[in-house]
C-alpha positions as CSV (number, residue, x, y, z in Angstrom):
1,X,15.0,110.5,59.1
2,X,13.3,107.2,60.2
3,X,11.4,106.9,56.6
4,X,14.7,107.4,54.9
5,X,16.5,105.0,56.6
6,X,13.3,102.2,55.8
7,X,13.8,103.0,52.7
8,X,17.6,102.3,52.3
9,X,17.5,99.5,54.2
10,X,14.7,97.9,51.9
11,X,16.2,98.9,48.4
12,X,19.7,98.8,46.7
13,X,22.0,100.8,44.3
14,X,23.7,99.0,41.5
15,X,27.4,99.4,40.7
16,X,26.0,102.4,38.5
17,X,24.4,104.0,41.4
18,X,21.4,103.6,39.9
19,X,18.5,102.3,43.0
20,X,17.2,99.2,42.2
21,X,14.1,98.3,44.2
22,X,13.9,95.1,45.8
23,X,10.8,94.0,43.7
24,X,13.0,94.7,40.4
25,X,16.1,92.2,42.1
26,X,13.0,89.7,42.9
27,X,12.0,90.6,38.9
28,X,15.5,89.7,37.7
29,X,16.0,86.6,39.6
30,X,12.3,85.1,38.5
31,X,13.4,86.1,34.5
32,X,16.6,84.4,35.1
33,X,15.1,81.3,36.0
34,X,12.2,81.5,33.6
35,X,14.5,81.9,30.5
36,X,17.1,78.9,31.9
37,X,13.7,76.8,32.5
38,X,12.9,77.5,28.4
39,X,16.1,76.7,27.5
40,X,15.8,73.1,29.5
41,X,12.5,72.7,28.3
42,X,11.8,74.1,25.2
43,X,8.8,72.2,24.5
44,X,7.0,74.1,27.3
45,X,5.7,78.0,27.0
46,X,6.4,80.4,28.9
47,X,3.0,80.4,30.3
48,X,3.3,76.7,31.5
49,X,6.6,77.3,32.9
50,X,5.3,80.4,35.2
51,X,2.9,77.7,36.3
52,X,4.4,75.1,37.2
53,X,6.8,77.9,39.1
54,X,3.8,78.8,41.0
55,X,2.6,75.1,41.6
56,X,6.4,75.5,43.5
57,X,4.9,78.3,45.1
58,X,2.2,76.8,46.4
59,X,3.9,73.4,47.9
60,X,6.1,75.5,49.2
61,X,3.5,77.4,51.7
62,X,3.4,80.3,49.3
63,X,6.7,81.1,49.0
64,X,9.9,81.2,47.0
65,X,12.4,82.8,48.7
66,X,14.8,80.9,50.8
67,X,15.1,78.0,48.3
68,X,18.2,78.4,45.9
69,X,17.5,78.7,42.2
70,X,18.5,75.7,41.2
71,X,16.3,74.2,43.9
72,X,13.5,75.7,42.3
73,X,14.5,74.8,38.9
74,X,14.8,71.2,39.8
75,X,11.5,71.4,41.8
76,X,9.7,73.1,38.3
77,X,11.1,70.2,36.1
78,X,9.6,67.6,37.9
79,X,6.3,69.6,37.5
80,X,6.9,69.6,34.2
């Protein structure tokens, strides 16, 4: 009982009911803002844009979450 209630406490089901684990929301989010980071800067690839994302990363102590996506957009521009 206590391992089952970990584990729904740490994962998700769509409006599907499909479960969605909370790497694959993490996943989504970081595709979302790759793709809108290509379409600002199309003169970049994809490789330089994951990057300067983890240049954000690593001013930001290592981590990503807590900052809005447009935060780190913003943040990832300037890199650029």
């Amino acid at each position: 009982e206590n391992s089952l209630l970990k584990t729904s406490t740490c994962s998700s089901v769509n409006p599907s009911g499909v479960f969605v684990s909370p790497y694959t929301l993490n996943l989504t989010s970081f595709t979302k803002l790759v793709k809108r980071l290509q379409e600002r800067h199309p003169e970049f690839s994809r490789d330089e844009i994951v990057e300067a994302v983890q240049e954000v990363r690593r001013i930001n102590k290592g981590v990503l979450s807590g900052l809005a996506i447009s935060s780190i957009e913003e943040k990832t521009s300037a890199i650029l």
